[in-house]
Structures are given as structure tokens and as C-alpha cells.
N, C-alpha and C positions, 0 to 999 in steps of 0.2 A: 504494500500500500504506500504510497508517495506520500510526499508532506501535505501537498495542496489536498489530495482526496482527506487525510487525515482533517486538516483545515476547517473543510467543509461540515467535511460530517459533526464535528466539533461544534461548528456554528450552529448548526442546523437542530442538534440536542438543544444548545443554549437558547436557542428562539420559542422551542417546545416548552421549554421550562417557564421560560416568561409568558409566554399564552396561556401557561395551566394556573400560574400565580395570577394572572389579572380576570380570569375565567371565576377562582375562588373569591376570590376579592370583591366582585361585582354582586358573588349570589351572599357572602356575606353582608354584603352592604344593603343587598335588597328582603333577606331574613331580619337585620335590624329594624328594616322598616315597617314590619309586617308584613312583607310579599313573601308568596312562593315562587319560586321558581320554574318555567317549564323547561322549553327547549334553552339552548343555549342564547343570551341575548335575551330572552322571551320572559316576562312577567303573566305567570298562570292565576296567581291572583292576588290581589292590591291594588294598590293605585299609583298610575302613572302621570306625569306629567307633560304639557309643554313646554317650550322656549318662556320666560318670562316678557313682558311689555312694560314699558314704565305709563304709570295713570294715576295723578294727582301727584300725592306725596308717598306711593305705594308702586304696586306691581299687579297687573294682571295675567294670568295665565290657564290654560285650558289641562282637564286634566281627564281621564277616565279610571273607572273603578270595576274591579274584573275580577270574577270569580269563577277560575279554570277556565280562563280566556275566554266567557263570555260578558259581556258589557252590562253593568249592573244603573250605571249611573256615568253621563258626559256633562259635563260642567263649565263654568269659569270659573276661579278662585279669587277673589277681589284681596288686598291685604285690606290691615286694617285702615292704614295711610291711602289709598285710593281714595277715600271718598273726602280727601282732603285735595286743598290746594289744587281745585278740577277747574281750567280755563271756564269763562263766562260770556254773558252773548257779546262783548263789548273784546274779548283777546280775537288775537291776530290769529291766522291757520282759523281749521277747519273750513265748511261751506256754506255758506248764505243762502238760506231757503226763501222761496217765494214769499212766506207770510214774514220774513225779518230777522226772524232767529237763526241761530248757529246751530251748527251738528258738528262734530269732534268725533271723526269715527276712525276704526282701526284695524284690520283684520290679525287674527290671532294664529300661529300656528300650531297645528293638532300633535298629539304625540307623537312619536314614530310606531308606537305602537297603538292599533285604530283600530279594532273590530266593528264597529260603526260606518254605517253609508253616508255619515259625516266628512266633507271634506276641508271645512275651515267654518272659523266664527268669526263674523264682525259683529267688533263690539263700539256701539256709538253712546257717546254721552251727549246729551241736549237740555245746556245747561238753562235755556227760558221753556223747553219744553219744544211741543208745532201744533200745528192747527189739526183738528179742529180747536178755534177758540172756545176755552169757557171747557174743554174735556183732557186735552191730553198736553196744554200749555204749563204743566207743571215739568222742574226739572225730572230730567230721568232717566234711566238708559235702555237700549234697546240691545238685547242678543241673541240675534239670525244666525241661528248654526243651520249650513247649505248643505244641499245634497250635491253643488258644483263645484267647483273649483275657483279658487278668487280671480284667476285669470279670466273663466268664463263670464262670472259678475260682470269683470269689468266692461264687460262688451255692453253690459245693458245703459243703452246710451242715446238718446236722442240723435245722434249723428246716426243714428241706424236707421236710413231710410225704412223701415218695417216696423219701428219701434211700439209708433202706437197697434198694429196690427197685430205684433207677437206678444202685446203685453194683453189685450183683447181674445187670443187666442186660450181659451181654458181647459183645464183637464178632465175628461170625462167624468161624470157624477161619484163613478166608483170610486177615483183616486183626490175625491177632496173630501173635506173635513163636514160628517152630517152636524148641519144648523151652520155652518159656516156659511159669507156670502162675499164675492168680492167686489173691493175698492173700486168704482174706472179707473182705468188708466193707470200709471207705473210711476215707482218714482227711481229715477232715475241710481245705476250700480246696486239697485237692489233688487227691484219686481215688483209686480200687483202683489199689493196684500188683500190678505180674507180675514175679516172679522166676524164675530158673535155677536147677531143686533141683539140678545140678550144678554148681555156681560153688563155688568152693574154700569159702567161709566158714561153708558149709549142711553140708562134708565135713569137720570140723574140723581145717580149715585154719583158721588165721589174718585178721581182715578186714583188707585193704589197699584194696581198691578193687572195685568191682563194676559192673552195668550193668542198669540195671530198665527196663520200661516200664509204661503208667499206662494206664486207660481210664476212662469215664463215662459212664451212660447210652448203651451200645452201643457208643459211637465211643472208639477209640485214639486217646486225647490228648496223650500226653508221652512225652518219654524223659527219663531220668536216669542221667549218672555220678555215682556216692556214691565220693567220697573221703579219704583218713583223711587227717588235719593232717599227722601224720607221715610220709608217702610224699611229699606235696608239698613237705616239709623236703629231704629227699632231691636235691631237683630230678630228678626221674627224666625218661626220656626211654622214654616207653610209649604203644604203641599196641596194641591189640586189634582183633579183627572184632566187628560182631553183628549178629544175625540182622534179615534183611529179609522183612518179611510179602508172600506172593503180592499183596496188594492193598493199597491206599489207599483214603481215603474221599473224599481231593482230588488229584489230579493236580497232580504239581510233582519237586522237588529233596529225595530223601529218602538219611539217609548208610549207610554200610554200615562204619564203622570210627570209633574214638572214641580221641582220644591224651591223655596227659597227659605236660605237658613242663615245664622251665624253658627259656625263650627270654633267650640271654644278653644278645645285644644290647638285645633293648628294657630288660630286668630284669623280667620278666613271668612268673609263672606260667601257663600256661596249659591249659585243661579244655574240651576242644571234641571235637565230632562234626563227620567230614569222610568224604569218599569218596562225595561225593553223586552221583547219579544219578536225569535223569530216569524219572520213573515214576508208573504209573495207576493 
């Protein structure tokens, strides 16, 4: 055997060894946390996160919660400092809407690990609220977790000669949400939304919180909990049902309940859609 084969083969143990120490090290790290482990790389069940985003005087970021790799719970985790120090209708950035007010939106990246037909959340804060006046003009935030991709969003755009046609164009009865009814018309990087003309805030109740879904060009693309600044002060501990369409356009893990909590231990707010269930 030569020196250079010797060399090799020599390295080649040493690279082994270091892959097997950083392989330990990862599933130790993720036993610490409470996770199990599956495959290699692979969280079978805990909770995983995304990349963080800076919001207010905090950090946002999207997370899933997984038991034996299936999706229990998809979230955002607000810290406690988000909901501080959050730009107002009067700071520079963000978009200037028709009725005056600002929107400060963002999109989030999802974990690397996704069992979900989830492919990103924007998340917006709307720091005077929008129209309609007199309902949903109170500060708030809005988060549309897509079934698209942010690159596709961003196509949704008035420069699309088709725009009002494709936003006009809606999903078969089977694949939207029963008692839902939609918006005309689209508002621009996000889609036509559907609301519930029986949701407290349309019966002059009060807005606190609500739950919308979105479409584009035929297909059911989003869902959104819109929640008011002031309920998440609160730290509530809420959950609601909503409604699951007979059909899908993709087969996967789709939820059936939406909570909003403060999670003491971590210091987290949290805004997630859970209660998932495979479905076609």
C-alpha cells in the first residue's frame, strides 16, 4: 500500500468520524428539546422551526409541531418584544392603501422540515387597521399561510392584464369554505378573500379576531387568522373550529381549528392553524 492510498484512506476514516460526532450531537440536541428523532436530519416528533424575522422590538418566526412526522399544529411565534416598537401609519416603508392606511407586510420562511401543503406565511401588521371603516380599522395583523409559493403571490398584480378576470374566476362549491362568501375583486400580492357574513364583526359586534380564506384564478390559496394587537395583549388562550371544504386541489394535511394563545414557557405568542387531517 503507498503512502498517498495510506493518506486517503486515513482521511477518509477521519471525515467518518466527524459525521458520526455531528450526527450525535444534532439528535442530542434535539432529545434536549423534547424531539425525537427519525431518519437522519429528520425530526419525528416536536417542534421545529423557521428562519427568525425581526418585528417590533422582537422576532417572528414560523414553526411546526409533529408527532411521528405528522403535522399537529403550523404556527407563527411572535416574541414577547414584537408587539412593541411596530412602525405606524405615519413610518416610512411599507404600502399605502386606497382608504390611507399603511400595511407593513412580510413573508416568512417555513421550516425545512414541512409536512404541510403550506408553502410560506405573510405576515402583515396594519398598524391604523383598512377598510371597511367602522369594522376592521382597528390595529392588527393579518397571517395568510399559502398553499403557493411567494414567488407565485407575487404575480398577483394589477399589471396582469387578466387580473381582474383571474381574481373573479372561483373555485368550485366543493373546494371553498361552507357559509363562506367572496370579496369582488382582489387585493393586490395576495387574492380575493372569503369571508363569514356571520362572524361577529359583519353583526356589529366588535372586531377581535376572525378567520378568512383566499382564492386565485380558480384555486383556494390561503387561509388567514386576522388578529387585533389588543387581544394578543390579552395573552388569550382561544381556539375556534372552521370550516373544511369537501375537497382539495392537493392531497395532504389540511386543519380544521385555528388557536390563539400566549405560551408561557417559551414567552411566545402564538397564531396557528392545527387539527390537521389527512385529506383529498
Amino acid at each position: 500500500m503507498s503512502a498517498v492510498t495510506r493518506q486517503t484512506q486515513t482521511g477518509h476514516r477521519i471525515r467518518m468520524q466527524l459525521t458520526t460526532v455531528m450526527v450525535i450531537g444534532l439528535m442530542a440536541v434535539a432529545v434536549a428539546a423534547g424531539a425525537v428523532t427519525g431518519p437522519v436530519g429528520r425530526i419525528a416528533t416536536g417542534r421545529v422551526y423557521g428562519a427568525e424575522v425581526a418585528l417590533g422590538n422582537g422576532t417572528a418566526r414560523v414553526y411546526v409541531d409533529l408527532v411521528e412526522g405528522v403535522p399537529q399544529e403550523l404556527g407563527i411565534a411572535l416574541t414577547e418584544g414584537a408587539l412593541t416598537g411596530l412602525p405606524t401609519d405615519h413610518s416610512e416603508g411599507g404600502v399605502q392603501m386606497p382608504d390611507g392606511h399603511r400595511m407593513f407586510d412580510q413573508a416568512l420562511p417555513m421550516p425545512a422540515q414541512n409536512p404541510t401543503p403550506y408553502q410560506h406565511v405573510l405576515l402583515g401588521w396594519n398598524p391604523g387597521g383598512h377598510e371597511p371603516a367602522g369594522i376592521y380599522d382597528k390595529p392588527h395583523f393579518d397571517f395568510h399561510f399559502y398553499t403557493i409559493t411567494d414567488a407565485e403571490r407575487q404575480t398577483i398584480t394589477p399589471a396582469d392584464p387578466k387580473f381582474a378576470e383571474k381574481a373573479a374566476r372561483h373555485p368550485a362549491s366543493t373546494y371553498t369554505p361552507n357559509g363562506y362568501v367572496a370579496i369582488p375583486g382582489a387585493v393586490p400580492m395576495m387574492g380575493a378573500h372569503w369571508v363569514n357574513p356571520a362572524t361577529p364583526e359583519l353583526n356589529q359586534k366588535p372586531f377581535v379576531q376572525t378567520f378568512l380564506f383566499g382564492s386565485w384564478d380558480g384555486r383556494m390559496i390561503f387561509v388567514e387568522p386576522m388578529i387585533t394587537k389588543a387581544f394578543l395583549e390579552t395573552r388569550p388562550d382561544f381556539t375556534a373550529p372552521i370550516p373544511v371544504p369537501t375537497q382539495h386541489a392537493e392531497p395532504g394535511y389540511y386543519p380544521s381549528k385555528y388557536t390563539v394563545r400566549w405560551d408561557e414557557k417559551a414567552q411566545e405568542y402564538r397564531v396557528a392553524i392545527s387539527g390537521f387531517e389527512r385529506r383529498k
